[in-house]
N, C-alpha and C positions, 0 to 999 in steps of 0.2 A: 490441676483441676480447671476446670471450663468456668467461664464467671458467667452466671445466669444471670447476670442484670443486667446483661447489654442488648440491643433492640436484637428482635427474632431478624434473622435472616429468610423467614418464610412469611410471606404475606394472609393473612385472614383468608382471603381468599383462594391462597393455594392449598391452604391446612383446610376449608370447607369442601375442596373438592374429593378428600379423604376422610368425609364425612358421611354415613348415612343415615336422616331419621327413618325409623319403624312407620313414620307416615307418609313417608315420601318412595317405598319400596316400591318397586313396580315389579307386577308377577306379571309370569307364564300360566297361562291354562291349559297349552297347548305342546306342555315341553315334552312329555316323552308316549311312549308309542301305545301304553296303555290309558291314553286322556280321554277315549269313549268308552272304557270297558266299565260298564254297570257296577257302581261303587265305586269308581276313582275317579270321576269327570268330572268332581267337584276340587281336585285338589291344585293349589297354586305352587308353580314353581318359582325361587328365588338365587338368582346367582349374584353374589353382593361383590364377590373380591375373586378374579379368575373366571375361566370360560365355564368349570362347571361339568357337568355331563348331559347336559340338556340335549335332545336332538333335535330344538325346534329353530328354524332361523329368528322365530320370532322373539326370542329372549333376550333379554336386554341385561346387558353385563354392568354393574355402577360403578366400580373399578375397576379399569382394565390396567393394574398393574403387578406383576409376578412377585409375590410373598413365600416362596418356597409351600404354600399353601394355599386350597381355594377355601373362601367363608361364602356358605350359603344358608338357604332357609327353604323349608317348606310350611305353608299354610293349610287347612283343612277342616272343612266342617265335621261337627259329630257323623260317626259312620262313615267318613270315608278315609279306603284303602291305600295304600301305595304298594303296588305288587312286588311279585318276590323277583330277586335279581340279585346280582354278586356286583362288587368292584377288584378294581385292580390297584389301587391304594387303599391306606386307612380309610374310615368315617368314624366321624363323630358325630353325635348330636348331645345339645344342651336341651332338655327340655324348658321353654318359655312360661308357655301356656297350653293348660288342655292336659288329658290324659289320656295315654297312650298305649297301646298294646306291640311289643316287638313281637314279632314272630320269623323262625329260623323253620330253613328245610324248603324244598324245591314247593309241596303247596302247604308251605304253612304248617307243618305237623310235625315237627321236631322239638320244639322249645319256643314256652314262652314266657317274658318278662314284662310286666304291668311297671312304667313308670311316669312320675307326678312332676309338678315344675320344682324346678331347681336340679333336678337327676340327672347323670351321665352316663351317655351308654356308647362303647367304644367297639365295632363291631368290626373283627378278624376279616381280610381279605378271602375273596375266593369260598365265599358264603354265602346259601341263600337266604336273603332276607326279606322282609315288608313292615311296614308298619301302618296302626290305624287310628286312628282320633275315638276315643271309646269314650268322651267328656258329652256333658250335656251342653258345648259352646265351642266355638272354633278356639282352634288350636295350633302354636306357632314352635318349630322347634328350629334353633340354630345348629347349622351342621358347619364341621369341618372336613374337606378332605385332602388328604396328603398329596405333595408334588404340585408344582406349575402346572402340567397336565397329567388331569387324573384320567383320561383315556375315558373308554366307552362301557356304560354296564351290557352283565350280560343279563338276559329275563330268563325266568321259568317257561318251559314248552308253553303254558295253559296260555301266558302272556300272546305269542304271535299268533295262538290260533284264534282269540277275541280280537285281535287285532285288524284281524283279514277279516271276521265277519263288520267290520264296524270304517273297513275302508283304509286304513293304515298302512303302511307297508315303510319298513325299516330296512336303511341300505347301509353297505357294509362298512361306509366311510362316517355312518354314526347318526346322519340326516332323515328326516322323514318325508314321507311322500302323501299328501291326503290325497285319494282319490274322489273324494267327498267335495273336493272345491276346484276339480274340474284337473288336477294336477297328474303328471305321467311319469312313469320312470324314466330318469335321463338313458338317452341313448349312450350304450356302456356304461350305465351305471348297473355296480353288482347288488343284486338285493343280498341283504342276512341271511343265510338258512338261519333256519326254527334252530334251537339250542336242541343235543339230541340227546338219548340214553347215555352214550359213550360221554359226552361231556358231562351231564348232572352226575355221574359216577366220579367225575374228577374234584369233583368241591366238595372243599370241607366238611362233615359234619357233628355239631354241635348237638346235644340238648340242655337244657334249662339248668341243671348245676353248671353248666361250663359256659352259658349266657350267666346267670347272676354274677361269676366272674366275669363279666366286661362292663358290670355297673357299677359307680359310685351314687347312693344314694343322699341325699340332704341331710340326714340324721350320720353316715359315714365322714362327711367333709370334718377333719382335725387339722387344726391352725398349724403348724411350724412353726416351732421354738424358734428356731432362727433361718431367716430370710431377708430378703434386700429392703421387702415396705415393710415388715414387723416395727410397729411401732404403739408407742400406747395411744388404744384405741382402735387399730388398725390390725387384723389377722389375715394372714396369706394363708392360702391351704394346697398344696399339690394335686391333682386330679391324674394329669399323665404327665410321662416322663420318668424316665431310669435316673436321672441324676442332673443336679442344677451346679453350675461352678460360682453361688453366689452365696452359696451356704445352705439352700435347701435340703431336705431328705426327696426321696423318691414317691411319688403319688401312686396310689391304689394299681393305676394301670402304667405300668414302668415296663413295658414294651414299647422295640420303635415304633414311633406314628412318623419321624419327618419334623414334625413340632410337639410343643410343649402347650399345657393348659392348667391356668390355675385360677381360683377363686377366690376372690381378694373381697371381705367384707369391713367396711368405714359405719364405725359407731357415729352418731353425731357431734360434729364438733369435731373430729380429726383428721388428720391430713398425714400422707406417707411423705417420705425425704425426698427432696428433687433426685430424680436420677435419670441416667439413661441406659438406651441398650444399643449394642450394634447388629442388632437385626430385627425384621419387619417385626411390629408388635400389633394386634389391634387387639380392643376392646369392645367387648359385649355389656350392654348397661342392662341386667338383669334386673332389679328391684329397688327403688330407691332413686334418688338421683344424685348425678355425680359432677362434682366440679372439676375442670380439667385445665389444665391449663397447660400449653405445648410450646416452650419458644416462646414464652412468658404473650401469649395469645389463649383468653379465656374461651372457653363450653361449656356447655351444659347440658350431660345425656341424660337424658330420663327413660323408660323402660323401654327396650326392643332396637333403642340407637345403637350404630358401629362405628367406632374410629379407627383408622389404622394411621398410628403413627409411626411418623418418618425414622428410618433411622439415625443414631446418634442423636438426636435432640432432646433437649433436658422436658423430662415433666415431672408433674405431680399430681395426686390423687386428695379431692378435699369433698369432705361433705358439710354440706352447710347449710345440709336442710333439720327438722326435725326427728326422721325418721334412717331406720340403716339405710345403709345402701349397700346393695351387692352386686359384685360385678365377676365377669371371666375376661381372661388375657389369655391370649395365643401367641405366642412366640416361633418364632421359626428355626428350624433345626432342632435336633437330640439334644444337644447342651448346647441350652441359649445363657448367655451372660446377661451381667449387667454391673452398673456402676453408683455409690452415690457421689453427688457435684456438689463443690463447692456453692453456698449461696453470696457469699458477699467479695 
């Protein structure tokens, strides 16, 4: 076993660079093709870990280093939409903050699911979706999508024809083109055709019994008997994933995603066993704050922060405040491990 009391091999400052506060995010307003259609012009795009699906140059990526997954975020005032469109990997989202309306089917008329902070909604490839801020207050949801590159969504017809009235124009390598700030399509650049009948025919469809299957709700999350942080005080709970090689059971959504997601809640005053994993892990500090310590180098995330720690490196989870703390871990791969470490 690894003795954790010898000095980190990583400096504060290379471990801060795998760090994001929720204050320090910098959004996109301009990230994808529907950013002037009447109801979505309010929403912020956030690519925290990987490129994302953004099609705007203007997005600024805070990690650019490959986790077999990307973490992003979107932001959004009450009443505003995010249009309908499909992916080509998983998505996830964590609800933060705010309350939200899912909606499935090319306009929105197939299925829909009302969910609150703390909820998880795991939404099937090759589906049309959207979602909308239905809360009296802005509202932040953490996404995950599958794979290094999650490639390009595709939109609903309604999307490129608001798009063209409003100056947009989306070309085939993912990019946008404002017409609006004087801008032209590249010479031999291909624009998108519109998504057509023959395609909206080819995706899935869903309704609303078979969306509440892709949610776990807050009153759903059940601890695991046995787990890697199971410790008193300390409850792991599965979310996704078919199967853990560390002694877990299987979470609600036990379909591939590519990675693993779990919910790890710290009573106060507890602390999980040093351990590590050999593949990319980050952290979502949902409620509460959390003491971290990585390579025997302290943190401290409070709601909306992201770390993604290194792999192999010893850590542990501690609260030491007065109230819980909850938090979500993404692991990468279908069966992600893990180990505990020697402390002395």
């Amino acid at each position: 076993m690894p003795d954790t009391s010898t000095a980190s091999t990583w400096t504060r400052d290379q471990l801060n660079a795998r760090l994001v506060r929720y204050a320090d995010l910098i959004p996109c307003t301009t990230a994808f093709v529907d950013t002037r259609t009447p109801g979505s012009e309010g929403k912020e795009n956030f690519t925290i870990i990987g490129p994302g699906v953004s099609e705007s140059p203007d997005q600024h990526v805070h990690i650019d280093i490959p986790h077999g997954f990307n973490i992003g975020g979107a932001r959004q005032p009450p009443n505003c939409v995010n249009s309908q469109h499909s992916h080509e990997t998983a998505e996830v989202f964590v609800v933060h903050s705010g309350r939200w309306a899912f909606h499935l089917g090319e306009n929105a008329e197939t299925a829909e699911v009302i969910l609150e902070p703390g909820d998880v909604i795991s939404i099937p490839i090759h589906v049309f979706r959207g979602f909308e801020n239905i809360g009296d207050s802005v509202g932040f949801l953490f996404a995950v999508l599958g794979g290094d590159d999650p490639g390009h969504v595709t939109w609903a017809p309604y999307v490129f024809e608001a798009a063209k009235r409003h100056g947009l124009v989306l070309l085939q390598d993912g990019s946008l083109v404002d017409l609006t700030r004087g801008e032209t399509v590249p010479e031999g650049a291909a624009i998108m055709p519109p998504t057509t009948a023959a395609d909206v025919a080819r995706l899935r469809k869903m309704d609303t019994a078979a969306l509440r299957g892709c949610v776990v709700s807050g009153a759903e999350f059940e601890p695991s008997g046995k787990s890697l942080l199971t410790t008193a005080g300390v409850a792991e709970a599965p979310v996704i994933g078919a199967s853990r090689q560390d002694g877990m059971r299987a979470g609600k959504l036990d379909w591939s995603h590519g990675f693993q997601l779990r919910k790890v809640v710290l009573q106060p005053g507890s602390e999980t066993p040093v351990h590590a994993r050999p593949q990319e892990e980050v952290l979502f500090a949902h409620r509460g704050s959390l003491s971290l310590i990585v390579d025997g180098v302290d943190f401290e995330l409070g709601p909306g922060d992201v770390m993604s720690i290194p792999v192999d490196l010893p850590r542990q989870f501690r609260n030491s405040a007065s109230e819980t703390c909850e938090l979500y871990a993404v692991d990468g791969g279908d069966n992600p491990t893990g180990e505990p470490l020697a402390t002395t």
